[in-house]
N, C-alpha and C positions, 0 to 999 in steps of 0.2 A: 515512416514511423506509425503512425493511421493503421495503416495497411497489417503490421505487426502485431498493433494493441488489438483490434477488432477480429484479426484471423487467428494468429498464433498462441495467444494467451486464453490456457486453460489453465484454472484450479477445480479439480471437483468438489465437491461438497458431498461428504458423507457424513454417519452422524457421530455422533460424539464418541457413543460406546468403541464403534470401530476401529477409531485412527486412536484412542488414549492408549491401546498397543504400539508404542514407539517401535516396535521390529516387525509389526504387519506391515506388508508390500503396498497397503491401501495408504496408509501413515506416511510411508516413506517418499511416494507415489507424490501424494500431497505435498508435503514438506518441500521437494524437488521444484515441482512447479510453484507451489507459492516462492519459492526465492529466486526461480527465474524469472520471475515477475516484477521482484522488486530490484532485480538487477536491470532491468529493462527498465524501469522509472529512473533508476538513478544515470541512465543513460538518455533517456528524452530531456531531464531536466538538466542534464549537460548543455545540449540546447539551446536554454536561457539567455538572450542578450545577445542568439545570431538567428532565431526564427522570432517574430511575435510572441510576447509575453501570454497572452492569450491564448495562441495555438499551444503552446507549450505547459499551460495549468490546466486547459480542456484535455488533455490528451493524460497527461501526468496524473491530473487531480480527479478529474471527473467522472474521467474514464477508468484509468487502471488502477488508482487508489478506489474511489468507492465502488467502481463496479464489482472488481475482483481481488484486491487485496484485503479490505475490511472485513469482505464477509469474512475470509478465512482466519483474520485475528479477534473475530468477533464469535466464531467457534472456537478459539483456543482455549483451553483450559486457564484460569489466572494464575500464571507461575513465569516461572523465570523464561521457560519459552515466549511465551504473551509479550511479554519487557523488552526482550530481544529483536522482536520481528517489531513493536513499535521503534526501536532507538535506534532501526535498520531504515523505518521509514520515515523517521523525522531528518536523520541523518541527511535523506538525500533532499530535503527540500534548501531551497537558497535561501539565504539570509533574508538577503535585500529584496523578496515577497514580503517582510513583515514588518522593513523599515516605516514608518509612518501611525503601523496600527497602534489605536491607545490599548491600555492594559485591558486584559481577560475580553479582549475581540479579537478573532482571528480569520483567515479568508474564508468567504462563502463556502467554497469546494473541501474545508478543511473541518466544517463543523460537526458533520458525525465523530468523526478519529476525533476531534476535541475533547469533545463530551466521553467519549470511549476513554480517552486516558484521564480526565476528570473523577472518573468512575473508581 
């Protein structure tokens, strides 16, 4: 899984003017890999409760979430896209990461995307 998130996950980052063409190949290009991305998150954090809780938010959270899925919902335009690709990535997180926490705190590796849907 390492192996996967560190070599095989690209999202480019172009700018904004570029991909707001939803039928440009650069758009599409993106859109493709960012959800392979997050199809890959919600499959490490499958994971959960048969590897190290640890290995399993390092790799999910740390890694694939803010390395490379924020930036690209943090270039998303705010619209109904934006909404989707976060309620894609809250979806895949587990519950029982957030049993325990008190109100309006959440995990270390989750505070950029917080404050991002905050926003």
């Amino acid at each position: 899984m390492k192996k996967s998130v560190e070599e095989d996950v690209f999202i480019p980052l172009y700018p904004k003017s570029t991909v707001e063409d939803k039928s440009s190949l650069r758009s599409k290009f993106q859109e493709r890999r960012f959800w392979s991305a997050v199809k890959l998150l919600s499959n490490v954090v499958l994971w959960d409760g048969i590897i190290p809780e640890d290995k399993v938010r390092d790799l999910g959270l740390s890694k694939l979430l803010n390395r490379y899925l924020l930036l690209n919902i943090l270039n998303t335009p705010l619209g109904l896209d934006s909404i989707e690709k976060c309620n894609k990535v809250v979806a895949c997180l587990p519950e029982r990461w957030f049993q325990g926490l008190k109100g309006g705190s959440t995990l270390p590796e989750l505070l950029n995307f917080s404050q991002h849907l905050l926003q």
